[in-house]
C-alpha positions in Angstrom: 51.5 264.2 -5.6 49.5 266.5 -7.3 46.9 266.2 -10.3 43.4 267.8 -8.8 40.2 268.5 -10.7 40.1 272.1 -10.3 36.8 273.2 -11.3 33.6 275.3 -9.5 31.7 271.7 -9.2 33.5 269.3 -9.3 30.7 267.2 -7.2 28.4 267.7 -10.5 31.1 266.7 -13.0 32.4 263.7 -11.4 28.2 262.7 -11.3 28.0 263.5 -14.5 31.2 261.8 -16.1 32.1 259.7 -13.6 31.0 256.5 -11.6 31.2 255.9 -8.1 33.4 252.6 -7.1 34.7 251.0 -4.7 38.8 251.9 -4.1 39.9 248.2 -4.9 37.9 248.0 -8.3 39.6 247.6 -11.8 39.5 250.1 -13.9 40.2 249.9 -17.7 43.2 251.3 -20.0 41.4 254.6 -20.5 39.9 255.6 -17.5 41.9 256.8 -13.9 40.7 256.6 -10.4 39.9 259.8 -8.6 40.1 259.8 -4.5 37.2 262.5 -3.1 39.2 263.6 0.1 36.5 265.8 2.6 39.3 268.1 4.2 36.2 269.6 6.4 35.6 272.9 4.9 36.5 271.8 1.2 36.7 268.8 -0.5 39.6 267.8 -3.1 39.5 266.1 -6.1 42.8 263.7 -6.1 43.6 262.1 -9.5 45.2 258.8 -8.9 47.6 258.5 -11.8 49.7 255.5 -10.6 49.5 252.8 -7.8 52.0 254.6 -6.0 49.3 257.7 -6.1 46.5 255.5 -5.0 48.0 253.8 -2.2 49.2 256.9 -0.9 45.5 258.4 -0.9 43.8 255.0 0.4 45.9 255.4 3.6 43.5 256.0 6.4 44.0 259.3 7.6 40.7 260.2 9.4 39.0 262.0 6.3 36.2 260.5 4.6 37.1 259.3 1.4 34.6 258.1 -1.7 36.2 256.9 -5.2 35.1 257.3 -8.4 36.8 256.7 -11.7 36.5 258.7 -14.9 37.8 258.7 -18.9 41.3 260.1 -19.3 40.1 262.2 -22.1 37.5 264.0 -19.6 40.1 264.3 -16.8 42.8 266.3 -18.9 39.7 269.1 -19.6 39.8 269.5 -15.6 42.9 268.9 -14.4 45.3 272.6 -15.0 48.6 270.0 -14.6 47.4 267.3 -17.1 50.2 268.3 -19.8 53.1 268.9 -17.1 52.3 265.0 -16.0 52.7 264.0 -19.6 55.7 265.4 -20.0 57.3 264.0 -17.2 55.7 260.7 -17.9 53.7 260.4 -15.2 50.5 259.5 -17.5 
């Protein structure tokens, strides 16, 4: 696990290029969930890349969660480990 939007606001991007959804909604070919986990005194930005990702950050923990989904091509812009991921063929 790994692949974070790490920008100043990511609250503002996610608004701005992404849409709010519900965790078991479909998503299309070109688009990626991303898990909003509030950790309390920060938030983080979890790009679910595979089920395997997803499940593992739909677990309930205790920690408000809200899912959004976003367009690949707007994730790898925001995302520091986008092209590490690729090459392993994780996306």
């Amino acid at each position: 696990m790994g692949l974070y939007i790490e920008i100043d606001d990511a609250t503002t991007w996610l608004i701005i290029k992404g849409t709010a959804i519900l965790q078991e909604d479909k998503i299309s070919d070109d688009e990626l969930k991303v898990c909003v986990v509030d950790n309390g005194n920060f938030k983080a930005y979890a790009v679910a890349f595979n089920e395997e990702e997803e499940t593992v950050f739909a677990r309930p923990d205790g920690r408000r969660k809200q899912w959004w989904k976003a367009k690949k091509k707007d994730l790898k812009l925001v995302c520091p480990l986008w092209n590490s991921y690729i090459k392993r063929g994780q996306l």
